[in-house]
ZAMARGU-4260 file (C-alpha; in steps of 0.2 Angstrom, whole numbers, plus 5000, padded with zeros to 4 digits):
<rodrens>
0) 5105/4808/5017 | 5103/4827/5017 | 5094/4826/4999 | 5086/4811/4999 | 5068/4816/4997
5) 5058/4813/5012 | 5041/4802/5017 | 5029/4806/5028 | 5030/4797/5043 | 5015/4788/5040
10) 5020/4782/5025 | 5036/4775/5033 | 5026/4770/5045 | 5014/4761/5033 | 5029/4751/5024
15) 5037/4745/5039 | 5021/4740/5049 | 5018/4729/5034 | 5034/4721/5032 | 5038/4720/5053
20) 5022/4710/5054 | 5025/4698/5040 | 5043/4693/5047 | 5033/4694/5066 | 5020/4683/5059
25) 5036/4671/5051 | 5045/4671/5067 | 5028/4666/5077 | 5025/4651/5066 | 5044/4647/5068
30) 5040/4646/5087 | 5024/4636/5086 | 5034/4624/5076 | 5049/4623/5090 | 5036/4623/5103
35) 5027/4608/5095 | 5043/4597/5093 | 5055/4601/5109 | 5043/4605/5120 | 5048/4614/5137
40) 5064/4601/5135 | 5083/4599/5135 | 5084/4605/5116 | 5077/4624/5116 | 5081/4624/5134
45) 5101/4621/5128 | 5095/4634/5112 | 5091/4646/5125 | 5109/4648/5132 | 5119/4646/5117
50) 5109/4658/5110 | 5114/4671/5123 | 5130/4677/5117 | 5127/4677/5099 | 5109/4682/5097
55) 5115/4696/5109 | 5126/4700/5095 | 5113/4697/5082 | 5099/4707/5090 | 5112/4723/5097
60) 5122/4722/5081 | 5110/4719/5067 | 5094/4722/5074 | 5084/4739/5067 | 5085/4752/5080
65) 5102/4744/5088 | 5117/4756/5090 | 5121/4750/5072 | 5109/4755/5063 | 5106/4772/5075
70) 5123/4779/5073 | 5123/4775/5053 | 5105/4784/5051 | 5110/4800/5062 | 5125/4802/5053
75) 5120/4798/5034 | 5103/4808/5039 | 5116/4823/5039 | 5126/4820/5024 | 5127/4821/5007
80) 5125/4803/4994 | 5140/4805/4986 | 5149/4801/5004 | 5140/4786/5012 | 5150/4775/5001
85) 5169/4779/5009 | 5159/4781/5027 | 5150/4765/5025 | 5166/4753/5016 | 5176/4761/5032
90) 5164/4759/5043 | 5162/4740/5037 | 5181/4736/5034 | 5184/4742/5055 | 5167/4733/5061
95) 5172/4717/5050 | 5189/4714/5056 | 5184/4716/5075 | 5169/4703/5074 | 5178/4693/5064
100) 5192/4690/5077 | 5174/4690/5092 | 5167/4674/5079 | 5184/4665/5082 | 5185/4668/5100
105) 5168/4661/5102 | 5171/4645/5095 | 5187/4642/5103 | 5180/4646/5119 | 5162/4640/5120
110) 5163/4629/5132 | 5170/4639/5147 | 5157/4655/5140 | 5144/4643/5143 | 5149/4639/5158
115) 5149/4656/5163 | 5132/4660/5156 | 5125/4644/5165 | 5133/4641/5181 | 5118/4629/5185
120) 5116/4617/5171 | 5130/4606/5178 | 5123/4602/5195 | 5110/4589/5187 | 5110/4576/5176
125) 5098/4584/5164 | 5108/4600/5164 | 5125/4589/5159 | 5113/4586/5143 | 5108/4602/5138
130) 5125/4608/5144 | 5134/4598/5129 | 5120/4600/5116 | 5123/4621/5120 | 5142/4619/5119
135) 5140/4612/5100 | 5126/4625/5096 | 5136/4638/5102 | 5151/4634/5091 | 5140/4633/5078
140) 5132/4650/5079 | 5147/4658/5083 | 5149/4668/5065 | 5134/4677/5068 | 5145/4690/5079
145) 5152/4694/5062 | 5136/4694/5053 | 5126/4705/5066 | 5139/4719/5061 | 5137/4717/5043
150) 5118/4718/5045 | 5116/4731/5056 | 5127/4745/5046 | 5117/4737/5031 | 5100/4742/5040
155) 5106/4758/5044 | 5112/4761/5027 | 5096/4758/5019 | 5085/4767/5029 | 5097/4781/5031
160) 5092/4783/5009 | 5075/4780/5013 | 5073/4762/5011 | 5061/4753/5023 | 5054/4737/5015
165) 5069/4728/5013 | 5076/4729/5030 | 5059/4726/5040 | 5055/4712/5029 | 5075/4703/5030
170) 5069/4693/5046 | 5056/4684/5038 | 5069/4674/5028 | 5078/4670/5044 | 5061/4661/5054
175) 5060/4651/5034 | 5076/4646/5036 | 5075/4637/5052 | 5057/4632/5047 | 5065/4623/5034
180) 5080/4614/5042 | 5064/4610/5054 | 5054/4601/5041 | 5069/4593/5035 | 5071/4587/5052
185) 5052/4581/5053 | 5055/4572/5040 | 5069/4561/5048 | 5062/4557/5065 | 5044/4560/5060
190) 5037/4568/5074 | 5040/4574/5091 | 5059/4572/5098 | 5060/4559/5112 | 5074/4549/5108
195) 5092/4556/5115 | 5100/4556/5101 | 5086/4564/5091 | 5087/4578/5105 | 5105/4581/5101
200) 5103/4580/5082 | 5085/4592/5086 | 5097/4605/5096 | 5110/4606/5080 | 5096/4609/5065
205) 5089/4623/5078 | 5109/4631/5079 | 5111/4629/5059 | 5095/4632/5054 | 5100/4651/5065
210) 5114/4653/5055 | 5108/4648/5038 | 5094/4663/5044 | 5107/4677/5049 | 5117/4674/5033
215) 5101/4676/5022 | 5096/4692/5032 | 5113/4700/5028 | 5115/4693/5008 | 5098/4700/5004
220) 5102/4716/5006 | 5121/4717/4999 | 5110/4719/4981 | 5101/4735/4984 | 5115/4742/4996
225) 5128/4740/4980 | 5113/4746/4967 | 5110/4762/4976 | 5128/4767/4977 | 5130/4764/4996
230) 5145/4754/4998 | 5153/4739/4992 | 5164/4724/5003 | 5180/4734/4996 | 5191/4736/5011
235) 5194/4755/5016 | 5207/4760/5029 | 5202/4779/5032 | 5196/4779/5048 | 5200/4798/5051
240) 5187/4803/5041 | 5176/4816/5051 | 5160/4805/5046 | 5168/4790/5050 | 5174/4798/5068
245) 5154/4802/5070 | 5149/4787/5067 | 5160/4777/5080 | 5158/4792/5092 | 5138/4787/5095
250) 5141/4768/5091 | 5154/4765/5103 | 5143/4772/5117 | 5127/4768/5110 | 5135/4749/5108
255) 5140/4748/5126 | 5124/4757/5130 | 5113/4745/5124 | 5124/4730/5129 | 5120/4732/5146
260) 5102/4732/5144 | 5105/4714/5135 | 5119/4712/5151 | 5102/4713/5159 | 5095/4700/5150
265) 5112/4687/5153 | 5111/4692/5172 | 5092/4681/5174 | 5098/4669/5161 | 5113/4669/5175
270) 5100/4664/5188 | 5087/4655/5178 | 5101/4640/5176 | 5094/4636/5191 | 5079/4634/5191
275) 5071/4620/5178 | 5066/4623/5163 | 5064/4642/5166 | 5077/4648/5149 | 5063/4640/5138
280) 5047/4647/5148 | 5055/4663/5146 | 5062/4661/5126 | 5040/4656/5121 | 5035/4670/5132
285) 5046/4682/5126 | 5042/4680/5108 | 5023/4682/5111 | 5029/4698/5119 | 5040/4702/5105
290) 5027/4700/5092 | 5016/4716/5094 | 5030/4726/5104 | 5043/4723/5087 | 5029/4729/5077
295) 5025/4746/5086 | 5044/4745/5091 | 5049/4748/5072 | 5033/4758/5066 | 5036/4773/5079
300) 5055/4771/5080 | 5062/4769/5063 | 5052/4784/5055 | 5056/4794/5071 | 5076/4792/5071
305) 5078/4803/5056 | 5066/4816/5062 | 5076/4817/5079 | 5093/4819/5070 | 5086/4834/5059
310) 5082/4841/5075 | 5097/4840/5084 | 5102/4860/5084 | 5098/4872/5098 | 5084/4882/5085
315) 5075/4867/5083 | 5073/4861/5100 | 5054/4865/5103 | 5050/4856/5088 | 5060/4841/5093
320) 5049/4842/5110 | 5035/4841/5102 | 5041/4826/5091 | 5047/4816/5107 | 5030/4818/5115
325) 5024/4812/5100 | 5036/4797/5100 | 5030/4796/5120 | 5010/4797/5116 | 5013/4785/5102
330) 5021/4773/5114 | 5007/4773/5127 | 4992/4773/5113 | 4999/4755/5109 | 5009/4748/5122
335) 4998/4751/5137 | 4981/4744/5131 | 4989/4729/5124 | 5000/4726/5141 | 4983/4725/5151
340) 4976/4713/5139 | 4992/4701/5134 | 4989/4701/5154 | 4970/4697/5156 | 4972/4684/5141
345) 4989/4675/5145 | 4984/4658/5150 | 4971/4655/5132 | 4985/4665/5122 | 4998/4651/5127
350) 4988/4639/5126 | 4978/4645/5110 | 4998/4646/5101 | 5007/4633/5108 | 4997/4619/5116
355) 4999/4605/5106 | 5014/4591/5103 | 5025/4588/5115 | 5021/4608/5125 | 5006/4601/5137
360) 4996/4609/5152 | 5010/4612/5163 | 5020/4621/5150 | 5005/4634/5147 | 5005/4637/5164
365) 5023/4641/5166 | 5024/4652/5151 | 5007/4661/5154 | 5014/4667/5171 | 5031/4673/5164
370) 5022/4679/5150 | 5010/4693/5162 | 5026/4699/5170 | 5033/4703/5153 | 5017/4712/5149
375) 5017/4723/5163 | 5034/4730/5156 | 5030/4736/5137 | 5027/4751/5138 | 5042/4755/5149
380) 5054/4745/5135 | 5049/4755/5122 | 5046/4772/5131 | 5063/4769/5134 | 5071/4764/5116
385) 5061/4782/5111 | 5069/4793/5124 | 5088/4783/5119 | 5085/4789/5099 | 5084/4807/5105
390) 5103/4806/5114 | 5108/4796/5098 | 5101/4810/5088 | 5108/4823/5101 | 5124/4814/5099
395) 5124/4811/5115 | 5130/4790/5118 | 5137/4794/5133 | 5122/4797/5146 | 5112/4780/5141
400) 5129/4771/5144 | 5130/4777/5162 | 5113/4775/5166 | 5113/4757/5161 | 5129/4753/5170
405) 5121/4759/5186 | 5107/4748/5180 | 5115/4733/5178 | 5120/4733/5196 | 5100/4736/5202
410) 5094/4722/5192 | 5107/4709/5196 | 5102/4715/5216 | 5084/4714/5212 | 5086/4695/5202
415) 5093/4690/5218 | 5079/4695/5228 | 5064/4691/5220 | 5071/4674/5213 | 5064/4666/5230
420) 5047/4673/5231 | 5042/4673/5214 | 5055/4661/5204 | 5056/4663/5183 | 5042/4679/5184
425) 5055/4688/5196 | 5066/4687/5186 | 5056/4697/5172 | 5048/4707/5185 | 5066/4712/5189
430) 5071/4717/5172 | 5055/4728/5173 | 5060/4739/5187 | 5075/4741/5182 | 5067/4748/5162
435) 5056/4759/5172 | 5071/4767/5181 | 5080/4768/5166 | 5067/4777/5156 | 5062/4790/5174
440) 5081/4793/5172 | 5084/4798/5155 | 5070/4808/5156 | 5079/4819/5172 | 5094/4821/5162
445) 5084/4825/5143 | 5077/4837/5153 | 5092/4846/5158 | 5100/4844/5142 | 5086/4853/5131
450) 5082/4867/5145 | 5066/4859/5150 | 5052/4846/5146 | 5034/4844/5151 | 5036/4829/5160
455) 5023/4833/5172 | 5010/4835/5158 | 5017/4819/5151 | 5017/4809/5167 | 4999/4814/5167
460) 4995/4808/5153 | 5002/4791/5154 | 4994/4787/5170 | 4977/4792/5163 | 4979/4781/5149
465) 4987/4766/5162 | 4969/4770/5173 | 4960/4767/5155 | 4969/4751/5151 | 4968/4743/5166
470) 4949/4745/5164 | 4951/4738/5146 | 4961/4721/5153 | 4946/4717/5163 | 4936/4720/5150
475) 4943/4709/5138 | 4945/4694/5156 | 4925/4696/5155 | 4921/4694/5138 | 4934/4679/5137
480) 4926/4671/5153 | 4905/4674/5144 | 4911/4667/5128 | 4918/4652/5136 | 4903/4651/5144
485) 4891/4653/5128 | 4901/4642/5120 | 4909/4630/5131 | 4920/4621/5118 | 4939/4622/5116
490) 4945/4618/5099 | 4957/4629/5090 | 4945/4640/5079 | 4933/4643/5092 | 4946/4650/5108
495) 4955/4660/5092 | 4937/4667/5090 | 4934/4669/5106 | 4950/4678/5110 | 4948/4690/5095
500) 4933/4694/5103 | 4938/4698/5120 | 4954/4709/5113 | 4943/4717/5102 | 4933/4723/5116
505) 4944/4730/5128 | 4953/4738/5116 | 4936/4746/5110 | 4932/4751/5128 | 4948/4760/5129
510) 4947/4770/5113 | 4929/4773/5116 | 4933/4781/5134 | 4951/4789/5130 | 4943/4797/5115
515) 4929/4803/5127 | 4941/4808/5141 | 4950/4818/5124 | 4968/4812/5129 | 4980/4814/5117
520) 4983/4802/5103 | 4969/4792/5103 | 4957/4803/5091 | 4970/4801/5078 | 4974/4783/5083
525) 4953/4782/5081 | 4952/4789/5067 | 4967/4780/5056 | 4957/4766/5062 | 4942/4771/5054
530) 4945/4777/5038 | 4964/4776/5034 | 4968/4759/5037 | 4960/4751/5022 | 4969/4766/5009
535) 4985/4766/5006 | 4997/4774/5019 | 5006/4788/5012 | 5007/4805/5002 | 5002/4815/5019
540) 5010/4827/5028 | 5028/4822/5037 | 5018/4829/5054 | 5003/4819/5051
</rodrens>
């Protein structure tokens, strides 16, 4: 809000790099434990795609830098305390009664949406199984369409007055939610899940355990909403409110924008029915992905989307240049270097995190493969998200929405094709293309619509530092391959030390040669690592 005194962005920065890696770290361990009962097998495979429509929900809806959340912190960035409460209890009252009637559509009709989300299951015997155990998941996860509302305009609330921690740190208590319906389950088979009807009763603790998660996330916030004056569950009906009118004019857009990227998503899960196995290869590979890109994700975005919102008027367009490219260099500092090495180091990073239970060799092997062709695609993902905040802050919905429309077209036509040559990796590979497309394209129109961007300059830039991480990934290969050697032993401890090691080196190698070469970003990004990192982040400059 327009008086809410503001951080620097390193200090925001700070608070939710802390709190994103702790509920990272939770949700990691959460998938280890998944990993060690269900395997690759019928129960997460079935979790997979009756998790589709309402994680979808949960992730566009709720999730910190959804449409939610940006529409709430552009327009409350703007206004004044006293008026978040009537916007937000508006807001709220119109999103709640919507979902609500979404939650009660799902669970009456679960079984023909997971039809139509998995075409394939039915056309095996084994499919038949984790085609019923996803019908019963699905009903049960079904009130988290109402809930993803409820804690997305919560997020956006929060950080709109200048509160981080809380909702960075609100996923946590989701991953110790399911981890505890896990151990409960534990506790009753007492061990891996072989038997079918342990499967079935394994597939329903992983849907409950999800809900019991999404209603923590959203309860734990409702306190520090209602204490800071930010809105209460009381039912308000004034929806012609100019604020209230902002807000849906960049969520309804920005909804649908972001849906299609997740349409995306649905349209490999489309394809994936038909090949084995290849919903839950992708759900493990995903997460390792997820892991560091949520991190950086949240440090460079959530501090950014004010910024770009008090930016949004012609006279301060230069500055708001200069704040995308740093949004831009931030993005290739940390996602390209960590692409090349996730890449070099896929097969002992699956193995080294889930190899053990009932995931064996095989299973390493398939989600180390799916695992490099998500690599390949961070910095696209997130060079993407960036670019979208600015038309969010520019109140702009529209020009994401039709760009991804006309990608949802090129990624189902690109599935198709590289399905047969490459099987479950196309399929990411796919999604890849069409992220890189979308990002060339926003840029073209970003650049008409603020007279002009150095996107020359910036392309320069980013293939410099793509040269300089390539060369880093094969760094980190070699050292991983010479400590092997040394050491030739494969227990946990060691391949974790051997693997720090390695990513250590090549990101060490590309810091010490982009710092050479002087390309931007990295003297600072040296630096902070240097001597900030062990002080306290905060109380420094908002350009910092």
């Amino acid at each position: 809000m327009s008086e809410t005194k503001k951080r620097s962005l390193v200090g925001i920065a700070g608070i939710v790099a802390i709190a994103t890696m702790l509920s990272k770290v939770a949700g990691l361990v959460r998938q280890v434990a998944i990993a060690a009962f269900f395997g690759v097998g019928p129960a997460y495979d079935a979790y997979n795609y009756a998790y589709v429509i309402p994680g979808f929900l949960l992730i566009l809806l709720g999730g910190i830098n959804g449409p939610f959340h940006s529409a709430i912190v552009s327009v409350l960035a703007k206004r004044k305390k006293e008026e978040a409460a009537p916007l937000v209890e508006t807001i709220t009252t119109a999103v709640g009664g919507i979902l609500l009637l979404a939650t009660i559509a799902l669970i009456i009709f679960a079984e023909p949406l997971l039809n139509l989300v998995a075409p394939g299951l039915g056309r095996t015997p084994e499919g038949l199984v984790i085609q019923k155990i996803a019908i019963e998941q699905s009903r049960i996860m079904a009130p988290m369409a109402l809930l993803a509302g409820l804690i997305g305009i919560g997020f956006g609330t929060l950080n709109a007055a200048d509160m981080y921690w809380l909702p960075s740190i609100s996923p946590l208590f989701s991953s110790v939610a399911l981890l505890v319906g896990l151990a409960g389950f534990f506790v009753v088979v007492g061990g891996q899940v072989t038997d079918p009807q342990h499967v079935f009763l394994g597939g329903l603790v992983l849907a409950y355990g999800t809900l019991g998660g999404a209603v923590l996330q959203w309860l734990i916030q409702v306190p520090a909403q209602w204490k800071a004056g930010l809105g209460t569950l009381r039912l308000r009906f004034n929806f012609r409110d100019p604020g209230v009118q902002d807000v849906i004019k960049i969520m309804g857009p920005a909804t649908l924008s972001s849906g299609m990227m997740y349409i995306n998503v649905q349209t490999a899960l489309f394809f994936a029915s038909f090949i084995p196995q290849a919903a839950s290869a992708m759900g493990y590979a995903t997460l390792l992905i997820q892991t560091p890109l949520g991190i950086v994700s949240n440090v460079i975005l959530v501090p950014l989307l004010p910024v770009f919102s008090r930016l949004a008027n012609p006279e301060d367009w230069p500055e708001l240049k200069q704040r995308i490219r740093q949004g831009l260099v931030m993005t290739a500092v940390t996602m390209l270097p960590l692409s090349a090495i996730f890449s070099a180091l896929a097969l002992p990073i699956v193995e080294l995190v889930y190899k053990r239970g009932a995931f064996g060799d095989r299973d390493v092997i398939f989600v180390a493969q799916v695992m490099v062709a998500y690599a390949i695609g961070m910095f696209a993902y997130l060079g993407r998200d960036v670019l979208v905040r600015v038309f969010y802050a520019l109140g702009d919905g529209e020009t994401p929405f039709r760009i991804s429309v006309v990608n949802i077209f090129l990624n189902a036509v690109l599935d198709a094709i590289l399905i047969f040559p490459l099987g479950t990796p196309g399929l990411v590979l796919a999604t890849v293309i069409v992220n890189i497309t979308s990002m060339l394209a926003l840029m073209w129109y970003l650049d008409r619509k603020i007279h002009g961007l150095p996107w020359r300059e910036w392309g320069l830039i980013v293939f410099q530092m793509t040269l300089v991480s390539v060369v880093a990934g094969c760094v980190s290969a070699g050292t991983f391959w010479v400590c092997q050697q040394s050491l030739n032993q494969t227990n946990f401890l060691i391949q974790l030390v051997q693997l720090c090691v390695a990513g250590t080196a090549g990101l060490v190698v590309f810091g010490g040669i982009a710092t050479a070469c002087q390309l931007p970003g990295t003297t600072p990004l040296m630096d902070l690592l240097r001597r900030k990192l062990p002080r306290q982040l905060g109380g420094r400059r908002e350009d910092d």
